[in-house]
N, C-alpha and C positions, 0 to 999 in steps of 0.2 A: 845208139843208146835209147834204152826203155824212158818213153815220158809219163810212165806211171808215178803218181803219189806212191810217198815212203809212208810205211805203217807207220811211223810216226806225226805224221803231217796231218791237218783238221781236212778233211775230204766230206765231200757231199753225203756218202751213206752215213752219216751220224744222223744219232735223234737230233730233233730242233732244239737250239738253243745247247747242246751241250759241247766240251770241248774238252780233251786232254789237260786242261791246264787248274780245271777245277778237282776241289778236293770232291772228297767220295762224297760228304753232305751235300756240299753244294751240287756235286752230279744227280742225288735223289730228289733234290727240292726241283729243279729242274724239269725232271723227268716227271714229279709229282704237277708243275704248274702246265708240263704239256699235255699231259693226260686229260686235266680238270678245263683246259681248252679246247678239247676235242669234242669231250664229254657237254659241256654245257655252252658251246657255241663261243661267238664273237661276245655277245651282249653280257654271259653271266646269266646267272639265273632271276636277276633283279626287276628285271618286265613284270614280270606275273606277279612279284608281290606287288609293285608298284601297283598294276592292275586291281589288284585284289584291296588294298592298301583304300585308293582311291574307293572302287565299287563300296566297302565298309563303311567310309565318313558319309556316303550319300545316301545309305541307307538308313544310319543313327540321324544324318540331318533330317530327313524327310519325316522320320519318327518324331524327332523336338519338334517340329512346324505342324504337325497332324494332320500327316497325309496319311491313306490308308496306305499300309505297309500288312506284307501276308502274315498269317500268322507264324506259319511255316520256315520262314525265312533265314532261318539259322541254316535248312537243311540243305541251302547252297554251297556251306561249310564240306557237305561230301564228296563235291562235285571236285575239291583240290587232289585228292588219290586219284579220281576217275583221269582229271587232266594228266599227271604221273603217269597212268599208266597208259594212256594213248599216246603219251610221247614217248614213251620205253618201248610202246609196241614199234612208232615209226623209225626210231631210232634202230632197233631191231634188224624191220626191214629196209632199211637204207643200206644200212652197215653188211647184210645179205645180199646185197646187190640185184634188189628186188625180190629173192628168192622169200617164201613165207617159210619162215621156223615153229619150232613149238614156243620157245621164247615168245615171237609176235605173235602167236596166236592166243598163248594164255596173257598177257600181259593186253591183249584187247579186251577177251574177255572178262578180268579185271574191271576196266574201265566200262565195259558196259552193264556190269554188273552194280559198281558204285551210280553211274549216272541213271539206270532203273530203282535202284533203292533212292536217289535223289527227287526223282520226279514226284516216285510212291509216297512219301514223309511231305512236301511240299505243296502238293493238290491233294492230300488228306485222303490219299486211296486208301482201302480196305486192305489188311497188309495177312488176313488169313489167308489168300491164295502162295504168299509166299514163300513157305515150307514146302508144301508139293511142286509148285514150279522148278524152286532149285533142285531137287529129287530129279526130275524131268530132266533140268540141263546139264547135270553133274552126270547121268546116264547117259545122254547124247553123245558130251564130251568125250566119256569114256569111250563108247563106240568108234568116232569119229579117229581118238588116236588109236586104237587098236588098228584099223583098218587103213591110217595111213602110215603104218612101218615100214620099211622095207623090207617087202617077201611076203608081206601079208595079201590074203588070197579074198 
């Protein structure tokens, strides 16, 4: 006699958490609360605002007490996409199993794009080189994926 499970029976290849005995809702919510655990880890995504939460009251407190505080100091606010997008990028390359994609590659540049505009706005750089610059790395870019296609010579 065969000691295979019967197609009816809860066997290991099921997603996590779900089971024959659930309706169709409850199988989507399910599949919905597995995904959003893969997706944003053990913790949630609630660190980083915490982080953020915090770094905010410390910078309003220091401001009521009259500490010099930059002028700039909002332009930290950019630096939240930039984080986004370096975790999309490693997320990316994890999920590739090391391999670089165009996903991890644009979604770094993304992020270093946001965290040059943050730096630029925050020490009060001169922001006319920034038209011709992006010109420059939007043409590189170009280049770069042309010539990594497959079959490209």
């Amino acid at each position: 006699m065969s000691t295979n499970p019967s197609p009816n029976s809860d066997s290991s290849n099921q997603p996590l958490g779900q089971s024959q005995n659930l309706s169709w809702r409850e199988q989507r919510r399910v599949a919905r609360q597995d995904r959003r655990a893969l997706r944003l880890g053990s913790r949630g995504g609630t660190g980083l605002g915490g982080i953020i939460l915090i770094l905010l009251g410390a910078v309003f407190l220091l401001q009521n007490m009259g500490a010099v505080i930059f002028g700039n100091w909002w332009a930290l606010f950019i630096l939240l996409p930039a984080v986004g997008a370096f975790s999309a990028a490693w997320r990316s390359f994890s999920r590739g199993n090391g391999q670089v994609s165009g996903t991890t590659i644009s979604s770094f540049i993304v992020g270093v794009v946001f965290t040059a505009l943050t730096l630029a706005l925050f020490f009060s750089f001169d922001l006319t080189w920034l038209g011709p610059t992006a010109l420059i790395l939007i043409g590189m870019a170009l280049l770069v994926a042309t010539f990594m296609r497959p079959g490209a010579t």
